[in-house]
VOKOL-806307 format. One record per residue (C-alpha): residue in one letter; x, z negated, y negated. Coordinates in pm, 1 decimal. Layout:
  r         u         w         v
  A         X         Z         Y
...
***
This chain:
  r         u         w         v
  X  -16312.2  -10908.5   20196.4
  X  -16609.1  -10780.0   20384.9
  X  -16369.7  -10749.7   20694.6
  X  -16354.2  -11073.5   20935.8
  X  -15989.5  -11084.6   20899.1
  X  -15693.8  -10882.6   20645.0
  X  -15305.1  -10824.4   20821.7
  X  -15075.8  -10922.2   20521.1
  X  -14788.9  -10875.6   20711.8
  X  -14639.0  -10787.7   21104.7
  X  -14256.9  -10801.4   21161.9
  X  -14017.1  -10820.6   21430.4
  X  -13907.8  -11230.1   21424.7
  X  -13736.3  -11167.6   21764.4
  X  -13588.3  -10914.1   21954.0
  X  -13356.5  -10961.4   22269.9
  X  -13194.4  -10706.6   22505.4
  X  -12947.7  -10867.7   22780.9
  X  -12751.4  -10673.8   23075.5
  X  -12445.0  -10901.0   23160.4
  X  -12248.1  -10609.1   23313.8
  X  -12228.6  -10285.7   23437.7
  X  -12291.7  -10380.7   23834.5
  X  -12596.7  -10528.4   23676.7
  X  -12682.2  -10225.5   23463.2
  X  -12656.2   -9993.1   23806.2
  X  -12879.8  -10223.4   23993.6
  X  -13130.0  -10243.5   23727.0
  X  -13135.3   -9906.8   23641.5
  X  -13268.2   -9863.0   24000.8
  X  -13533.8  -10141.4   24068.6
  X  -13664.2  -10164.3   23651.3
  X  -14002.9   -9989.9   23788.5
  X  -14068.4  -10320.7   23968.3
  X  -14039.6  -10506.3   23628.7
  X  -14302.6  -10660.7   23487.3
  X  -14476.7  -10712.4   23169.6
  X  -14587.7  -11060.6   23058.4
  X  -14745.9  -11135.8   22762.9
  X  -14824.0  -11455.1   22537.0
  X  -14949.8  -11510.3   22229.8
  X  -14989.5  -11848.5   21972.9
  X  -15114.1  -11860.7   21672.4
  X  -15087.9  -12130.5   21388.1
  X  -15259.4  -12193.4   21098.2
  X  -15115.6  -12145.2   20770.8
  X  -15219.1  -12246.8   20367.8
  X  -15532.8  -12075.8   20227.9
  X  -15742.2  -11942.5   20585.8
  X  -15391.7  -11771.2   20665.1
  X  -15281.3  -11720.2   21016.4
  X  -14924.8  -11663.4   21146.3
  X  -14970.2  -11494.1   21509.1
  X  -14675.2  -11478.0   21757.7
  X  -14698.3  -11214.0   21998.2
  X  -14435.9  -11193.8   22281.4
  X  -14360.6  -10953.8   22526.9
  X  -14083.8  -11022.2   22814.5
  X  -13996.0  -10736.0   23025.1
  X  -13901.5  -10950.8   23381.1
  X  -13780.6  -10865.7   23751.5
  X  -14069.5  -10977.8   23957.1
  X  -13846.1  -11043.4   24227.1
  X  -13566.9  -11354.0   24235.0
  X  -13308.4  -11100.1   24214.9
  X  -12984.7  -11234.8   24124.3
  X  -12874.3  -10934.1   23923.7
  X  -13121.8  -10853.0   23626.4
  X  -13149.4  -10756.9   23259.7
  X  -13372.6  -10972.7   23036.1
  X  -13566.0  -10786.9   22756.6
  X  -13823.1  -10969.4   22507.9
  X  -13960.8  -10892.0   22168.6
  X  -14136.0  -11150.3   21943.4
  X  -14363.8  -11037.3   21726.5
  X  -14519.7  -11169.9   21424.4
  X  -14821.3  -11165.5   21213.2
  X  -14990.8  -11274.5   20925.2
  X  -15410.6  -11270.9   20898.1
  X  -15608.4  -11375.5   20642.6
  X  -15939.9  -11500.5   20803.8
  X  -16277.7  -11414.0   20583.2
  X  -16336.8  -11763.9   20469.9
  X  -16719.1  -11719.9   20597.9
  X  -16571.0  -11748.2   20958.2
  X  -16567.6  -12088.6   21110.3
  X  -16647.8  -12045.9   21412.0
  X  -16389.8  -12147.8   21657.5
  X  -16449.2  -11853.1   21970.6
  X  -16517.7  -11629.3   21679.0
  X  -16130.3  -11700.1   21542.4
  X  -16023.0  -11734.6   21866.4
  X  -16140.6  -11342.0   21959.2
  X  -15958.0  -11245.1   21625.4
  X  -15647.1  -11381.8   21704.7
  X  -15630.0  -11267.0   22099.2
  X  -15816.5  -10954.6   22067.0
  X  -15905.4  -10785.3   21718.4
  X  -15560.0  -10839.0   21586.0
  X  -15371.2  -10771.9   21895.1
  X  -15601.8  -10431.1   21940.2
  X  -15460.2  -10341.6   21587.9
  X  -15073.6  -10444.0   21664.5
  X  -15061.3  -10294.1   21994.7
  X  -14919.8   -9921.9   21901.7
  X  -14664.3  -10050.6   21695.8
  X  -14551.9  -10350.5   21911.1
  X  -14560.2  -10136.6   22231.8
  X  -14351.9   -9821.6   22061.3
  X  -14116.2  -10121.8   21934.5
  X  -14040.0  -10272.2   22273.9
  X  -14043.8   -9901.6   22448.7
  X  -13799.1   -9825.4   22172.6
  X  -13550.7  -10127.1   22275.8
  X  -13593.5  -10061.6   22621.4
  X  -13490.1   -9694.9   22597.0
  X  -13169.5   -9769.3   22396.3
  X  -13101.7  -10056.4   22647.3
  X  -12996.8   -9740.5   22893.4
  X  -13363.9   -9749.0   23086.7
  X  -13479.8   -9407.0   22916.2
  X  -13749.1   -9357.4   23166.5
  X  -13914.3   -9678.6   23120.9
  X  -14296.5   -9642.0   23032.5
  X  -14587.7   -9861.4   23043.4
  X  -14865.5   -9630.2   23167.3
  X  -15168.2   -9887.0   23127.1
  X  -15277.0   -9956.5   22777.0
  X  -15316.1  -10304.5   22750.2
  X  -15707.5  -10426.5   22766.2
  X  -15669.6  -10778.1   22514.8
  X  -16093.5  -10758.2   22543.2
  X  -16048.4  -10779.7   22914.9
  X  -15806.9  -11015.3   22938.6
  X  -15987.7  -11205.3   22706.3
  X  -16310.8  -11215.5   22859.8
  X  -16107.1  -11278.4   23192.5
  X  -15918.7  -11566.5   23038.9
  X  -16284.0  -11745.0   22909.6
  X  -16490.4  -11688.1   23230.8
***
């Protein structure tokens, strides 16, 4: 493995779409461009320089509306980590930016797919998410 790290595997642990009822369905289906995306990610370390890396996106009403839909996906993934890397900001960049750089299409088309059959066709997220940025952001 010349690589710094190998995906063995990425799957959908979690996925959650919630509307409670059509008056809320209506409502949303008029405010959903003031949703926002948050995103989290945790990793844990597995047998044999393995990683298992949980990335989760919840689509949210900013606002403390009392009508809203909830939509999250949790997504997994499994690294192997070059055993020549021990260096702890080193594994730290793979796991919050290298490997989330590489999930990103496929997580994003995911969730856009969930949202769309939720009844929100229209939804799109028009920024592509910077993980260097927020990373650099997040240590400085």
């Amino acid at each position: 493995m010349t690589e710094k790290y190998k995906i063995l595997a990425k799957y959908i642990k979690d996925l959650s779409s919630e509307t409670p009822d059509t008056e809320t369905y209506v409502f949303v289906k008029d405010r959903i461009s003031k949703y926002q995306l948050s995103i989290e990610i945790n990793s844990k370390a597995l047998k044999n320089s393995m990683i298992e890396i949980d990335t989760r996106f919840k689509f949210q009403d900013g606002e403390k509306s009392k009508k809203k839909s909830h939509f999250e996906i949790l997504y997994s993934t499994i690294i192997k980590v070059n055993e020549d890397i021990k260096d702890k900001e080193e594994l730290e960049k793979i796991v919050l930016c290298d490997v989330q750089n590489e999930i990103y299409p496929e997580l994003k088309k995911s969730f856009l797919d969930l949202l769309h059959n939720s009844g929100y066709p229209n939804v799109k997220f028009e920024k592509q998410v910077d993980f260097e940025a927020l990373y650099k952001q997040k240590f400085n």
